[in-house]
TORFI-570172 format. One record per residue (C-alpha): residue number from 1; residue in three letters; x, y, z. Coordinates in nm, 2 decimals, padded with zeros to 4 digits. Layout:
<atoms>
ATOM gumi vexke     c1     c2     c3
ATOM  NUM   ala      X      Y      Z
...
</atoms>
This chain:
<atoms>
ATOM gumi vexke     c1     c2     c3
ATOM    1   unk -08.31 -04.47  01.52
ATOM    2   unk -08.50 -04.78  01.39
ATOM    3   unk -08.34 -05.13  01.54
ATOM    4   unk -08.37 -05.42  01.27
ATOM    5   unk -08.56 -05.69  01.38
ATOM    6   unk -08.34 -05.98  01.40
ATOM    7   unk -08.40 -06.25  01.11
ATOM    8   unk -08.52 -06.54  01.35
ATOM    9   unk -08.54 -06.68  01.68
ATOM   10   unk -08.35 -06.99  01.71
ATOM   11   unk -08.29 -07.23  01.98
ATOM   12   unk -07.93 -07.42  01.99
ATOM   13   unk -07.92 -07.72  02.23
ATOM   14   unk -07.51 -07.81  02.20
ATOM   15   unk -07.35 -07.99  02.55
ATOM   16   unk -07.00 -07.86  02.43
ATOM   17   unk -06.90 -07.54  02.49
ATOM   18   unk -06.66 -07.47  02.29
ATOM   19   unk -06.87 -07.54  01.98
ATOM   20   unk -07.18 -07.39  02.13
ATOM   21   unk -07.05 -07.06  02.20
ATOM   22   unk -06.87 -07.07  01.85
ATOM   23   unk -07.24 -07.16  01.68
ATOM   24   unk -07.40 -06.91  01.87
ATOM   25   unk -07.14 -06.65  01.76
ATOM   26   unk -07.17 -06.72  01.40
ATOM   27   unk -07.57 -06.73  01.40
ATOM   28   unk -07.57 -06.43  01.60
ATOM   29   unk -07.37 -06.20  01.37
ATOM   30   unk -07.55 -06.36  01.06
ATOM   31   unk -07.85 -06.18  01.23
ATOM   32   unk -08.08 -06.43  01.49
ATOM   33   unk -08.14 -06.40  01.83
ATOM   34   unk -08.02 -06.75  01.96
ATOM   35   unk -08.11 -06.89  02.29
ATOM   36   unk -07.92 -07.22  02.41
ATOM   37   unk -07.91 -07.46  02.61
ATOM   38   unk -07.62 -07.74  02.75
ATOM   39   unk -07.85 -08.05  02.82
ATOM   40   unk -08.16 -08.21  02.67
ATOM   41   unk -08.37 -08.16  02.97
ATOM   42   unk -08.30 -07.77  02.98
ATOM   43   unk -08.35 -07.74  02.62
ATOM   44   unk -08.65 -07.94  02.54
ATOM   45   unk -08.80 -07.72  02.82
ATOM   46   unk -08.72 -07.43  02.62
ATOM   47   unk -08.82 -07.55  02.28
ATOM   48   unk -09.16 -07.66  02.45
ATOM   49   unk -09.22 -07.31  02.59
ATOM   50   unk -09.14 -07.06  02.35
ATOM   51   unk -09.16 -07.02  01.96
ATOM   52   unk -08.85 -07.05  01.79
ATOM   53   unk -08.79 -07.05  01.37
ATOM   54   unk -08.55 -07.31  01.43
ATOM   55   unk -08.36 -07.53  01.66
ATOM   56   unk -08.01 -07.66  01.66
ATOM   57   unk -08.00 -07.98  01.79
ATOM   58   unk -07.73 -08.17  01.92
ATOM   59   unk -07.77 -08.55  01.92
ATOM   60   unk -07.51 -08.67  02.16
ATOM   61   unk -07.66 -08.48  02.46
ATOM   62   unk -07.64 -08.56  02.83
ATOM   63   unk -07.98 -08.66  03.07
ATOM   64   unk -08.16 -08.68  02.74
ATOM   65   unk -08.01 -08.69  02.39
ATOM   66   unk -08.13 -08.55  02.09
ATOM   67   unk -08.33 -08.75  01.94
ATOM   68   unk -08.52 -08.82  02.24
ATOM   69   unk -08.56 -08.45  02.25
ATOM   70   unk -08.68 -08.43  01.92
ATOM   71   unk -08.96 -08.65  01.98
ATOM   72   unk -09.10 -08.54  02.27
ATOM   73   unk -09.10 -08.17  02.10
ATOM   74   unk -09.27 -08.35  01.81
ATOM   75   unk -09.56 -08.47  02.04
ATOM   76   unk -09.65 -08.13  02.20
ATOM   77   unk -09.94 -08.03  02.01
ATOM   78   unk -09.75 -08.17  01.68
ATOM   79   unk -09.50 -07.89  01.72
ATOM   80   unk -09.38 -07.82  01.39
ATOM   81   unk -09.04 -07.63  01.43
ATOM   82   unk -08.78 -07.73  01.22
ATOM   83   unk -08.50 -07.89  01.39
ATOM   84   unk -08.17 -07.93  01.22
ATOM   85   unk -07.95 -08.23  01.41
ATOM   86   unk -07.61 -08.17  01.51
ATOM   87   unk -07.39 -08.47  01.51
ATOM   88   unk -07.06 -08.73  01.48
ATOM   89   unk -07.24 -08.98  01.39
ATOM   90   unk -07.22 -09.03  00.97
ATOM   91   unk -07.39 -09.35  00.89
ATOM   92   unk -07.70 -09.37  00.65
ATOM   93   unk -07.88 -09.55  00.93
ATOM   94   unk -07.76 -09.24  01.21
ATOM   95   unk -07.94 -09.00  00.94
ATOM   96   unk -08.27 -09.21  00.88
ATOM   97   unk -08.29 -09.23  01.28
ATOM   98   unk -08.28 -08.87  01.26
ATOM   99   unk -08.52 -08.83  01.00
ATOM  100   unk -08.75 -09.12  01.23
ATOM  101   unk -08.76 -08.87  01.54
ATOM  102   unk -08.90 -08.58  01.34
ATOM  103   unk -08.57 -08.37  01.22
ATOM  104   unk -08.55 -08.17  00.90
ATOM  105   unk -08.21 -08.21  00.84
ATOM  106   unk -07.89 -08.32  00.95
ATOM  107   unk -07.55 -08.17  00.96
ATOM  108   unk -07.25 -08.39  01.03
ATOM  109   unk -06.93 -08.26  01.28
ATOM  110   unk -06.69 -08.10  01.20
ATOM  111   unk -06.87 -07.85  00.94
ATOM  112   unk -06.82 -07.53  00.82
ATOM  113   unk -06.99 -07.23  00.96
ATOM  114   unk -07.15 -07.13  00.63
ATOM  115   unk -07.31 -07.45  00.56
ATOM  116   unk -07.45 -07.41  00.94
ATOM  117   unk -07.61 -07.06  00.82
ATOM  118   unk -07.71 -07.18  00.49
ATOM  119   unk -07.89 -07.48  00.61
ATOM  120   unk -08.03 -07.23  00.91
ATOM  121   unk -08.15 -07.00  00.65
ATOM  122   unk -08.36 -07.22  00.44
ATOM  123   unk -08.54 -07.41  00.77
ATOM  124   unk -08.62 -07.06  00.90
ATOM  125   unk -08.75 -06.95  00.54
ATOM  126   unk -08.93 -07.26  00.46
ATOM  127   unk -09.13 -07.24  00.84
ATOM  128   unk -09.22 -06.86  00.81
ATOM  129   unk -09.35 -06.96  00.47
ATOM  130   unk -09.54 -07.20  00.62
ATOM  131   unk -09.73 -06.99  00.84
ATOM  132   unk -10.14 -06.96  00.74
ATOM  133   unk -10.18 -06.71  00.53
ATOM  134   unk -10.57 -06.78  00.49
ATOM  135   unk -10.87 -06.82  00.72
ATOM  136   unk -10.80 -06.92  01.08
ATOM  137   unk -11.08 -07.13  01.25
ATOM  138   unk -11.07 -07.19  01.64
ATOM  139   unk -11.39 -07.34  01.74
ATOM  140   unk -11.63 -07.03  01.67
ATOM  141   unk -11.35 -06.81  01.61
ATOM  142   unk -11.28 -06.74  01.30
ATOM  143   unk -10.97 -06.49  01.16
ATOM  144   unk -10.87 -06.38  00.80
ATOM  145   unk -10.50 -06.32  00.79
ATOM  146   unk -10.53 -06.12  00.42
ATOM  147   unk -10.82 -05.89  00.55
ATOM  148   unk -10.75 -05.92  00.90
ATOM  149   unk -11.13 -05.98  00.99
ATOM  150   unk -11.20 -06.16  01.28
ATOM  151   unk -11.58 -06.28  01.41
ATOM  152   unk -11.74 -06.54  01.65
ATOM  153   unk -12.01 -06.71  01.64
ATOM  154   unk -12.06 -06.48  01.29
ATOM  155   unk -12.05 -06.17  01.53
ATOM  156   unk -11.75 -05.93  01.37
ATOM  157   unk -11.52 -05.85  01.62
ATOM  158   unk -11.31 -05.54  01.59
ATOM  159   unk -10.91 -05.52  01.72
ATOM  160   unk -10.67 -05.29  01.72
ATOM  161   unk -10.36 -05.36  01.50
ATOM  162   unk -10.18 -05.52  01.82
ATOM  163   unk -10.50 -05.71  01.92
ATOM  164   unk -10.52 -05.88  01.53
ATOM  165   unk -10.16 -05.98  01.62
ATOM  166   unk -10.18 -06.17  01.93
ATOM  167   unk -10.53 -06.29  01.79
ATOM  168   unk -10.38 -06.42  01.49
ATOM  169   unk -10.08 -06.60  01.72
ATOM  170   unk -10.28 -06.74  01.96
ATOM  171   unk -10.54 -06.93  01.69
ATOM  172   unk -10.21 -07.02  01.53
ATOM  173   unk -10.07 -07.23  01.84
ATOM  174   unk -10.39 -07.32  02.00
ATOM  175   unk -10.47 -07.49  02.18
ATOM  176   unk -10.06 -07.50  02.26
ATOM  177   unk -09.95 -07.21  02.50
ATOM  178   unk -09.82 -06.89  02.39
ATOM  179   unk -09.58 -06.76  02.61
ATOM  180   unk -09.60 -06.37  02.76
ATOM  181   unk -09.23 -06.36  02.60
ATOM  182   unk -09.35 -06.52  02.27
ATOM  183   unk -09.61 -06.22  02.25
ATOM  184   unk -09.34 -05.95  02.31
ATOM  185   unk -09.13 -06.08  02.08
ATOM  186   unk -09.43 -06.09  01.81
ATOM  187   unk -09.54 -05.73  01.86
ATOM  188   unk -09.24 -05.56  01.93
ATOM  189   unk -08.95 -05.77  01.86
ATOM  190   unk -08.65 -05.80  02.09
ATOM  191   unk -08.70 -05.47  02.24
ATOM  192   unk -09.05 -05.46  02.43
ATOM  193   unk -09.15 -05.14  02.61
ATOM  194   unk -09.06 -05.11  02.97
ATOM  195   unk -09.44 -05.08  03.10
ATOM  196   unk -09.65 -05.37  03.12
ATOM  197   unk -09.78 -05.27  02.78
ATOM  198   unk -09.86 -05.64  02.71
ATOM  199   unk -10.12 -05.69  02.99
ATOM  200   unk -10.33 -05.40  02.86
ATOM  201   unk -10.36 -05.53  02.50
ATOM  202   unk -10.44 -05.86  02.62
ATOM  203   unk -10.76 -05.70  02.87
ATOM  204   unk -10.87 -05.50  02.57
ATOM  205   unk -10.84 -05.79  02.37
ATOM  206   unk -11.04 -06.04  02.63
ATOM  207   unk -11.31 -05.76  02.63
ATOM  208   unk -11.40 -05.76  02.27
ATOM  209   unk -11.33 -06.14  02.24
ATOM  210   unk -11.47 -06.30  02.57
ATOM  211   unk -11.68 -06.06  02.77
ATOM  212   unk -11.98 -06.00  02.53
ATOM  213   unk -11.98 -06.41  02.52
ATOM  214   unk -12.14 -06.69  02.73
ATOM  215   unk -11.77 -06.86  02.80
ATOM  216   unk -11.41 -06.76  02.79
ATOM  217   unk -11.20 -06.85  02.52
ATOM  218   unk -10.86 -06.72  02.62
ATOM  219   unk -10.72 -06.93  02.88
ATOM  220   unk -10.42 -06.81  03.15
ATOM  221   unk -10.16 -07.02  03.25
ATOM  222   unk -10.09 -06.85  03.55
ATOM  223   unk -09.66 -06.70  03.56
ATOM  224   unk -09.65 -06.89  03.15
ATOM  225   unk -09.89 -06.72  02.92
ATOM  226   unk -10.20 -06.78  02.73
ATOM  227   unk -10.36 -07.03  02.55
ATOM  228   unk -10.68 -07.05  02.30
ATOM  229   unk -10.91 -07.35  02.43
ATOM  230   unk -11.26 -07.41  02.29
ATOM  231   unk -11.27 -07.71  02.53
</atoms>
């Protein structure tokens, strides 16, 4: 039986139950795999560590409110997920604040469910779309996404299919961390295998990538992930 890979990751960050729980309902059955949060401290932690398509943002939020949130996600290594703000607040200067703090758009409460998923749907296109589809370059690293070539220092390096993967993810984020979750989720969606399959790709890819080298260019954030650093 072959499991369909959901149709995006998405973070929502909603203090009221009620409406969470309904949000996450309705964006779960049109298809994503939604993670949430109740506060802004709890969810800019989340938005900071993993990669999501998009994130649902609520702007009244306790500890630290959305927009707040919003910026501070904006200033980790000029994270680019869309973030769609949730909010009561209807004025033309309450949407240009929003706008200011680095949302993509903004949805006014109450709404209805399928304006929520259509506005979802378009943010999550419009950032997969954005993805490079060209030639990565990472100090002397360099990876072509349509040929799936990869070489340092000139040298051509050859990776399995899984190894191009989390090569191509990692010179994606750098020098921003990629999460061991992140890389599950990249190779085998939602469902990774039950062995530590992960930690054996990731020696065989440090072994073509770093050992033949003077220095190491995959980084571990020891318990976190990884992270490509030609510091």
């Amino acid at each position: 039986m072959t499991t369909k890979r959901p149709q995006g990751h998405l973070l929502v960050i909603e203090d009221h139950r009620d409406i969470a729980v309904t949000i996450c309902e309705a964006l779960e059955t049109a298809g994503y795999d939604v993670d949430y949060a109740a506060n802004g401290v709890a969810g800019l932690a989340l938005a900071t560590a993993h990669d999501f398509d998009t994130i649902v943002l609520d702007v009244g939020l306790p500890r630290i409110d959305g927009l707040d949130v919003c910026r501070r996600i904006r200033a980790q290594a000029g994270a680019q997920t869309p973030v769609l703000f949730l909010t009561a607040r209807d004025t033309l200067q309450d949407k240009l604040a929003g706008f200011d703090a680095g949302g993509d758009d903004y949805l006014v409460k109450p709404f209805a469910l399928e304006e929520l998923e259509a506005r979802v749907g378009v943010l999550v296109r419009r950032y997969r779309g954005a993805l490079p589809r060209g030639v990565l370059s990472v100090g002397p690293l360099s990876i072509d996404l349509q040929t799936h070539r990869l070489a340092r220092d000139g040298v051509e390096i050859r990776l399995s299919p899984v190894g191009m993967k989390l090569m191509a993810l990692l010179m994606t984020r750098a020098p921003a961390l990629v999460t061991r979750a992140d890389m599950e989720r990249e190779i085998w969606g939602d469902r990774p295998p039950d062995s530590d399959a992960l930690r054996s790709h990731l020696y065989s890819l440090r072994k073509a990538v770093d050992k033949p080298f003077e220095r190491a260019l995959i980084r571990t954030i020891a318990g976190v992930g990884y992270r490509l650093a030609d510091d």
